[in-house]
C-alpha positions in Angstrom: 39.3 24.5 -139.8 40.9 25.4 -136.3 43.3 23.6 -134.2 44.1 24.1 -130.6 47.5 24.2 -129.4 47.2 23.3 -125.7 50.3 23.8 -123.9 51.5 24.3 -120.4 51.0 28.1 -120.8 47.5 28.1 -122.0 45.5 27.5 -124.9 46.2 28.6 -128.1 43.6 28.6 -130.7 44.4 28.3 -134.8 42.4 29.3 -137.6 44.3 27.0 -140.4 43.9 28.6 -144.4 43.5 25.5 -146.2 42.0 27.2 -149.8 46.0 29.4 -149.5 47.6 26.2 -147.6 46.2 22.9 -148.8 49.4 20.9 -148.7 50.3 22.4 -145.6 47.1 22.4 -143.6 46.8 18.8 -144.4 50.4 17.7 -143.4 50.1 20.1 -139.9 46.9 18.4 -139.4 48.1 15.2 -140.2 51.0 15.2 -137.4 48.8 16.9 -135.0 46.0 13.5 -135.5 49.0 11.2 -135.4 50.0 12.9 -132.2 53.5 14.0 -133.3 53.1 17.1 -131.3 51.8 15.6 -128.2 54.8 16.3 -125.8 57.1 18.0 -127.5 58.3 21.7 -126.7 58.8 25.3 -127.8 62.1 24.3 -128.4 63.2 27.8 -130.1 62.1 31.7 -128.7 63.9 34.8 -130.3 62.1 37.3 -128.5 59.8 39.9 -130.7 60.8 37.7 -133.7 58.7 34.3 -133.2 58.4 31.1 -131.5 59.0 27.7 -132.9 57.9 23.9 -131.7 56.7 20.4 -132.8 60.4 19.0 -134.0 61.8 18.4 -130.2 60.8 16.4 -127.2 62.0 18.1 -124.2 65.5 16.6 -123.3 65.8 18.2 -127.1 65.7 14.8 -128.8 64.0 15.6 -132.5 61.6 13.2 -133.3 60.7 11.0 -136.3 59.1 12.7 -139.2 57.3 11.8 -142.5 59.0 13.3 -145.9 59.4 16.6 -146.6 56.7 18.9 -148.1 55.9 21.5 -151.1 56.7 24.9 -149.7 53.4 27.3 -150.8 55.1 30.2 -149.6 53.8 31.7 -153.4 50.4 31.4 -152.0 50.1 35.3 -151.1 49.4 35.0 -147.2 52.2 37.4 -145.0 55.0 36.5 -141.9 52.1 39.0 -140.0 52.3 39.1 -136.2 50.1 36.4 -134.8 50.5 34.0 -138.0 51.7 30.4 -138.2 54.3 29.3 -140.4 56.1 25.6 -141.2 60.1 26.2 -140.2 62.4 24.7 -142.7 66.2 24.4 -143.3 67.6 26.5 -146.3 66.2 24.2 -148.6 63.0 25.6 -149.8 60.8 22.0 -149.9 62.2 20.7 -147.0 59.7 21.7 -143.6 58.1 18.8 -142.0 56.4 18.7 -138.5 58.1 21.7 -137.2 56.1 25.1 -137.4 57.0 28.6 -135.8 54.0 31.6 -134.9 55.5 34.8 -135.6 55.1 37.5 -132.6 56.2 40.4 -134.9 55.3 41.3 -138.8 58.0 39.5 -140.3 57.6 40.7 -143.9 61.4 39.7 -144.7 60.0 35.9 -144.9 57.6 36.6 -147.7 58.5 35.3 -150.7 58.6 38.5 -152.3 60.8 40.0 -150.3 62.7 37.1 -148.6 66.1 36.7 -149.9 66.0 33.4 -151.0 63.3 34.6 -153.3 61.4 31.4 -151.7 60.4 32.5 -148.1 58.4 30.9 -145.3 54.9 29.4 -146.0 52.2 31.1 -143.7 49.5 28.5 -143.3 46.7 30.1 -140.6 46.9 32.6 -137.6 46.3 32.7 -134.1 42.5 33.7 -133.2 42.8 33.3 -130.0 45.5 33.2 -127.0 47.4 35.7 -127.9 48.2 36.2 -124.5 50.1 33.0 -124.2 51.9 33.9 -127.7 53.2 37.3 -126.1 53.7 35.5 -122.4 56.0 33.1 -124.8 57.7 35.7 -126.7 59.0 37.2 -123.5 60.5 33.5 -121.8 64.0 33.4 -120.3 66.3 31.3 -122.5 69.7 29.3 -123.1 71.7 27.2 -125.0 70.6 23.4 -124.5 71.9 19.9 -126.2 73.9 22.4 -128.9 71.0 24.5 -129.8 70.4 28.4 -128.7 67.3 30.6 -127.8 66.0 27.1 -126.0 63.5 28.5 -123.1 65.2 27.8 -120.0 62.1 26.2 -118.4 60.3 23.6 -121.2 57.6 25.3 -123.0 55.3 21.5 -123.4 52.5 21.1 -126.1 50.2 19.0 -124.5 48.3 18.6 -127.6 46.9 19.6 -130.8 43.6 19.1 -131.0 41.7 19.9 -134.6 38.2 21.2 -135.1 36.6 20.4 -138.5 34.6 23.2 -139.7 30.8 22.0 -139.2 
């Protein structure tokens, strides 16, 4: 299955893992058929680290989620440049809508060598516009509404669009 991120940088195209992922695929896909990520931002860039969206609307108001889900970070797939990955606070079930795509290998967020022992659950990877993932990585930011590393001009996702596999 593939989604496509459209945003106002370009097109970015997602190859989503859901025999590694299933919990996650589904709940990513779920938001992005609900149309939770229709105009919300890029709300977080830490440059040649990743960049993260689909939690904030751009006057960096969060919106309304569904409950929390199962973290699968046991589920063997790496923080590799390129690859998605749903954000969550330091509790280990706790991501929801928000997701980050790493623009570096970021093997500290594996389970295995995360120091949480828990980690960061990679659920697909970028297959195409990596372009606009590096043009990202390299944005201008600022503090905004009490948060850092906010792009100073608003990164929008337009959409997410999901192809089912034929």
């Amino acid at each position: 299955m593939q989604a496509v991120l459209k945003t106002s940088q370009g097109d970015i195209t997602l190859e989503l893992d859901e025999e590694a992922a299933p919990i996650t695929v589904k709940n990513f896909v779920q938001y992005a058929k609900d149309g939770h990520y229709s105009g919300t931002i890029f709300h977080r860039v830490i440059k040649d680290f990743m960049i993260q969206g689909g939690g904030f609307a751009p006057d960096m108001t969060q919106k309304k989620t569904r409950g929390q889900i199962k973290n699968e970070s046991s589920n063997g797939l790496s923080n590799l440049k390129y690859s998605i990955a749903m954000a969550r606070t330091s509790v280990p079930d706790s991501a929801t809508s928000q997701f980050f795509i790493n623009t570096k290998d970021n093997f500290f967020l594996d389970k295995k060598s995360s120091q949480d022992g828990v980690g960061y659950c990679v659920f697909g990877r970028v297959i195409a516009g990596m372009d606009v993932v590096d043009s990202l990585n390299t944005v201008a930011t600022t503090r905004k509404a009490g948060h850092s590393d906010v792009p100073s001009d608003a990164i929008e996702i337009i959409s997410v669009e999901v192809v089912e596999a034929e």
